[in-house]
C-alpha positions in Angstrom: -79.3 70.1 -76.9 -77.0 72.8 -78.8 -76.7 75.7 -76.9 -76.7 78.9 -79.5 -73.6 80.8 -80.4 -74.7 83.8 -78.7 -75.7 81.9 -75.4 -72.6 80.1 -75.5 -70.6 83.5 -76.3 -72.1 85.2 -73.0 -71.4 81.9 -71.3 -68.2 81.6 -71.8 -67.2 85.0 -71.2 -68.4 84.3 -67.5 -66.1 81.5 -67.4 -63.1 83.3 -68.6 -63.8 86.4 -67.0 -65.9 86.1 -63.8 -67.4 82.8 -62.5 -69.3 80.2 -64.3 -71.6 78.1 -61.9 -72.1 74.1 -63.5 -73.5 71.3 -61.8 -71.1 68.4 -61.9 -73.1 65.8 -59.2 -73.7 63.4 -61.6 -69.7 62.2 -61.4 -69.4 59.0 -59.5 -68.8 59.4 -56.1 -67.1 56.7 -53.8 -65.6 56.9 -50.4 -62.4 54.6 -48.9 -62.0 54.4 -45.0 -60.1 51.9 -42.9 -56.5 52.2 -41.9 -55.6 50.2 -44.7 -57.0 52.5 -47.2 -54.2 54.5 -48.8 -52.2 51.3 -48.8 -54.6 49.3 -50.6 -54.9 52.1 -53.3 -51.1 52.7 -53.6 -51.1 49.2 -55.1 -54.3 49.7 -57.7 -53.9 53.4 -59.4 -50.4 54.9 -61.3 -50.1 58.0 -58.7 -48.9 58.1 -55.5 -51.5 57.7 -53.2 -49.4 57.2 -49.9 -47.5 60.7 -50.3 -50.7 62.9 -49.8 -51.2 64.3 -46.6 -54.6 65.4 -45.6 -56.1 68.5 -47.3 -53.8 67.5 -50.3 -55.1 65.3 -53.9 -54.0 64.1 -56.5 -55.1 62.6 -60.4 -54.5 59.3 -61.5 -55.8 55.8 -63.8 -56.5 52.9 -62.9 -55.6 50.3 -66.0 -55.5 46.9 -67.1 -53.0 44.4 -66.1 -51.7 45.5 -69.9 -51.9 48.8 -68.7 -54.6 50.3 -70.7 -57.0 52.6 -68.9 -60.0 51.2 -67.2 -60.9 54.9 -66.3 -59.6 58.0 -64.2 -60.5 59.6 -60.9 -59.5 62.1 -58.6 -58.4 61.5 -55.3 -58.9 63.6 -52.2 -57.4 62.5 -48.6 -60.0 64.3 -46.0 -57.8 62.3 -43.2 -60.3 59.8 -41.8 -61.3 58.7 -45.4 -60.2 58.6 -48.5 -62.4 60.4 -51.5 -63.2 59.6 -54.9 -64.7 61.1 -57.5 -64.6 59.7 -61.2 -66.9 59.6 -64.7 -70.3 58.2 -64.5 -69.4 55.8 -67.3 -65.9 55.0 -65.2 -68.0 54.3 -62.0 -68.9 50.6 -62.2 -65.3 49.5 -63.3 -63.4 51.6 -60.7 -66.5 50.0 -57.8 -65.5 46.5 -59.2 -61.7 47.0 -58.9 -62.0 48.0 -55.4 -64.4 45.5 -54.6 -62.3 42.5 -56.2 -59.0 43.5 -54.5 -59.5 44.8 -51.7 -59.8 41.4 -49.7 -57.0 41.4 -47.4 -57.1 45.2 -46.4 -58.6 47.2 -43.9 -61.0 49.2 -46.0 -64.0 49.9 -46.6 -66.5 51.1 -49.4 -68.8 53.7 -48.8 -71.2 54.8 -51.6 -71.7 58.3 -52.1 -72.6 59.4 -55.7 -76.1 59.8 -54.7 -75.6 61.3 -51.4 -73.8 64.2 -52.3 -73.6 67.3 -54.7 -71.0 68.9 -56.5 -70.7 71.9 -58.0 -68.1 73.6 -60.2 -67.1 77.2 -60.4 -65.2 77.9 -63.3 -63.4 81.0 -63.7 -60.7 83.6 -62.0 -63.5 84.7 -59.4 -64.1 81.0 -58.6 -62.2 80.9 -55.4 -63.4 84.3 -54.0 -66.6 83.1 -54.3 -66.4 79.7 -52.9 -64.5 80.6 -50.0 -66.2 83.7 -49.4 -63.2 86.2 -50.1 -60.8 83.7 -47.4 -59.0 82.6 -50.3 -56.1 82.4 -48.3 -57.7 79.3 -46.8 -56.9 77.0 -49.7 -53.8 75.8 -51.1 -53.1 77.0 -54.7 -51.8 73.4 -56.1 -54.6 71.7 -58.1 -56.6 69.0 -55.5 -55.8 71.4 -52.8 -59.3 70.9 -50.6 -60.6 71.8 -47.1 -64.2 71.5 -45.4 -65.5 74.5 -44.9 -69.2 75.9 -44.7 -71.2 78.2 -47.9 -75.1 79.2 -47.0 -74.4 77.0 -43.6 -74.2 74.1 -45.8 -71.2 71.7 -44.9 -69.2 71.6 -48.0 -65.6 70.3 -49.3 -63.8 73.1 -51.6 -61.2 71.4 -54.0 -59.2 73.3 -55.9 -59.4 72.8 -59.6 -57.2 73.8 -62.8 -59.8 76.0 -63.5 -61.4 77.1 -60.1 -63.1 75.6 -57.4 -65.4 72.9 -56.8 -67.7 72.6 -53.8 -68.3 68.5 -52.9 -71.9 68.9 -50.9 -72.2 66.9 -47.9 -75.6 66.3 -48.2 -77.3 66.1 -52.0 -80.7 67.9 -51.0 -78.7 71.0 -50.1 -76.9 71.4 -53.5 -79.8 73.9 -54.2 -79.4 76.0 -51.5 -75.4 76.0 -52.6 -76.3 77.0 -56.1 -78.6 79.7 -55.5 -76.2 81.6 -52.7 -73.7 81.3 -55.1 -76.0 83.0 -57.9 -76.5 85.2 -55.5 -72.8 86.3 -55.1 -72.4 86.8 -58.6 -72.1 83.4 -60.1 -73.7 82.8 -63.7 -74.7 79.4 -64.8 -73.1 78.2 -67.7 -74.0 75.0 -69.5 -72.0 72.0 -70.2 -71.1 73.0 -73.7 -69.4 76.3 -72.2 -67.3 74.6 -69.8 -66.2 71.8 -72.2 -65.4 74.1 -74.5 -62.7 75.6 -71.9 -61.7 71.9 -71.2 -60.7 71.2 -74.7 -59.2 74.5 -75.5 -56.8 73.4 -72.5 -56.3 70.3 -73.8 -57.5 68.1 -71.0 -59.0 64.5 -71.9 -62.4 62.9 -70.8 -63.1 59.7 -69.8 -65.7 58.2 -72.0 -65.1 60.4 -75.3 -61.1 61.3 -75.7 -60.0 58.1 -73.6 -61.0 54.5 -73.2 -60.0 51.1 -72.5 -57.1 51.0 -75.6 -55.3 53.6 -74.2 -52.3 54.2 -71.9 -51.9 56.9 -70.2 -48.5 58.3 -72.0 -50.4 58.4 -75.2 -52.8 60.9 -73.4 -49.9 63.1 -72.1 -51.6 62.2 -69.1 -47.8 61.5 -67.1 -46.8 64.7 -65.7 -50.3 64.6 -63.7 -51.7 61.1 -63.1 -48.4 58.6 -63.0 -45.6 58.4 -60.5 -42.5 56.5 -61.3 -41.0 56.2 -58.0 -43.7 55.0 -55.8 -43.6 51.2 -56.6 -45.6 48.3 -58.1 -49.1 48.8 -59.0 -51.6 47.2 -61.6 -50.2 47.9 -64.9 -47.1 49.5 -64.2 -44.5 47.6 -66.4 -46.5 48.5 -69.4 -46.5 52.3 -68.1 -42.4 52.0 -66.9 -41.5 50.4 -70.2 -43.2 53.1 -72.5 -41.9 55.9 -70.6 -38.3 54.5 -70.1 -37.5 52.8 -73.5 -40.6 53.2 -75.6 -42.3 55.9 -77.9 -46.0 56.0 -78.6 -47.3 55.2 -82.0 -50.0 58.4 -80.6 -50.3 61.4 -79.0 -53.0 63.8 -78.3 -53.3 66.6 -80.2 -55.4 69.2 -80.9 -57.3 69.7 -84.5 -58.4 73.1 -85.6 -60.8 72.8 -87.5 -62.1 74.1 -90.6 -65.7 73.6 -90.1 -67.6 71.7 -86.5 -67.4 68.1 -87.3 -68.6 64.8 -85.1 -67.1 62.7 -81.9 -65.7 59.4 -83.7 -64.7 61.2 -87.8 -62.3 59.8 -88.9 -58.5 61.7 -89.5 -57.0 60.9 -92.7 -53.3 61.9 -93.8 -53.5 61.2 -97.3 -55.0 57.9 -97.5 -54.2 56.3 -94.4 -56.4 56.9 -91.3 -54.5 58.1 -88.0 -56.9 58.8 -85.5 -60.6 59.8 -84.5 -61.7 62.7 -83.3 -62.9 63.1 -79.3 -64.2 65.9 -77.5 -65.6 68.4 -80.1 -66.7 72.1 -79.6 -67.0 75.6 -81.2 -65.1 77.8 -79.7 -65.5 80.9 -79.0 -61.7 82.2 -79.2 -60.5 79.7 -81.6 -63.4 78.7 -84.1 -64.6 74.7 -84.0 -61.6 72.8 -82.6 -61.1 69.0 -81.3 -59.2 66.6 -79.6 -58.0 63.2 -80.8 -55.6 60.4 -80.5 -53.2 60.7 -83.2 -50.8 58.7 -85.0 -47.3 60.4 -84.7 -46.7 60.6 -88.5 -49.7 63.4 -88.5 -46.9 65.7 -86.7 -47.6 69.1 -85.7 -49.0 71.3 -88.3 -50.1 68.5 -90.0 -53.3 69.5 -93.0 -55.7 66.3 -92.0 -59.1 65.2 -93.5 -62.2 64.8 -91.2 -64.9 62.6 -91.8 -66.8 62.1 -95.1 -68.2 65.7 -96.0 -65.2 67.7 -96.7 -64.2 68.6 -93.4 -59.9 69.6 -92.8 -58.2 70.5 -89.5 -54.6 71.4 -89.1 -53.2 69.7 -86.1 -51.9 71.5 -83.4 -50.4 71.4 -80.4 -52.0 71.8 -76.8 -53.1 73.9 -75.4 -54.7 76.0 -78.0 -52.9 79.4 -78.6 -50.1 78.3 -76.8 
């Protein structure tokens, strides 16, 4: 449901000023144990895996033999298990990967999407509030994640680009979670509010801005999901060959927009079509903006038509207002 501009407004001023409070358990949630666990994922996803030592995480895909992206997911190492939390619409593919290659390994699946919570706070108090002022406690690098306790609930804080988020042992006590954090001054925000922030940053979702047809580099998505010096893994000569000798017919980019337009309209330059748009939202700060795959003759700066009613974006560079 659209939230109104006024809502939204108020909402996303808690966000970018205080603490935004979203509910996030719906993300597929997956456990790894076994000594054999970081191996066995070292060899299936494009980051490095093996390097993290406990209370550290990282980002990363998991692709095609081609290397196009079967879906992303973030991965945690809480020392006696591995944890992994990805898009709903990601979950069955990244289940079936495991489940098909893990024969040989000592590892183990443990299902946990239904079993635990997660919350996000999104905003420069996020931490304070998570950690109950010890913000000391928690690394400052993205993934960065300890168990700690909010309300006397066991909870795991990660460490987000944008906050905090608290991974809830138990599911049944992500109430009690969200109402001490109201409490301490968090506002909940709606989904439209804290995508907007996603987009303006540039970041791509599973699901809408990325799918099965794309690799990773046409996402910018190197610098945070793919290591080149950890070895083999599924996909990787398509990945290495791109990045070494290759340049992507796309990029992601972001499209200002001179009206709100739709997930899926198409971007024409002149009369040739060079991309689709993804994530979509009104913005606040920058008017209706979007991001989309595009071809790389739509450079920078670019005048683009959108869809069928009229609709032009310039497109930009990301973040927005960079």
């Amino acid at each position: 449901m659209p939230v109104a501009a006024d809502s939204l407004a108020t909402e996303y001023g808690a966000i970018t000023e205080a603490c935004g409070l979203f509910d996030r358990s719906e993300r597929g949630k997956l456990a790894l144990t076994g000594a054999g666990a970081a191996e066995f994922l070292q060899g299936q996803v494009t980051n490095d895996v093996a390097g993290l030592a406990e209370g550290q995480g990282c980002y990363a895909a998991f692709l095609t033999p081609k290397g196009k992206m079967l879906g992303d997911l973030r991965i945690l190492d809480a020392g006696e298990e591995l944890l992994l939390d990805t898009e709903r619409s990601a979950l069955q593919e990244l289940f079936n990967m495991i489940r098909r290659f893990r024969v040989g390994y000592d590892v183990e699946l443990q299902k946990r999407t239904l079993e635990r919570g997660l919350l996000s706070l999104v905003g420069p108090d996020a931490a304070v509030l998570a950690l109950a002022g010890n913000v000391s406690e928690l690394g400052s690098e993205e993934h960065a994640h300890l168990a700690t306790e909010l309300a006397g609930v066991p909870v795991r804080a990660i460490r987000t680009d944008v906050g905090v988020d608290l991974l809830i042992e138990e599911a049944g006590s992500t109430v009690d979670v969200a109402d001490a954090l109201r409490d301490a001054g968090a506002v909940p925000v709606s989904e439209a509010a804290v995508e907007c922030l996603r987009i303006e940053r540039g970041r791509p979702r599973y699901g809408i801005d990325l799918d099965d047809t794309v690799i990773p580099q046409e996402a910018g998505l190197n610098a945070r999901a793919v290591s080149f010096t950890k070895g083999c893994y599924v996909g990787q000569e398509t990945v290495a060959r791109l990045h070494y000798r290759g340049k992507p017919n796309r990029a992601l980019r972001g499209l200002a927009l001179s009206a709100p337009a739709h997930t899926g309209d198409a971007l024409r330059l002149g009369e040739r079509t060079v991309g689709r748009l993804g994530s979509v939202a009104v913005s606040p700060r920058f008017g209706p903006i979007a991001l989309a795959l595009v071809r790389r003759e739509a450079e920078n700066g670019a005048q683009v038509s959108v869809g069928e009613d009229g609709v032009t974006a310039t497109v930009a560079a990301l973040p927005f207002g960079a």
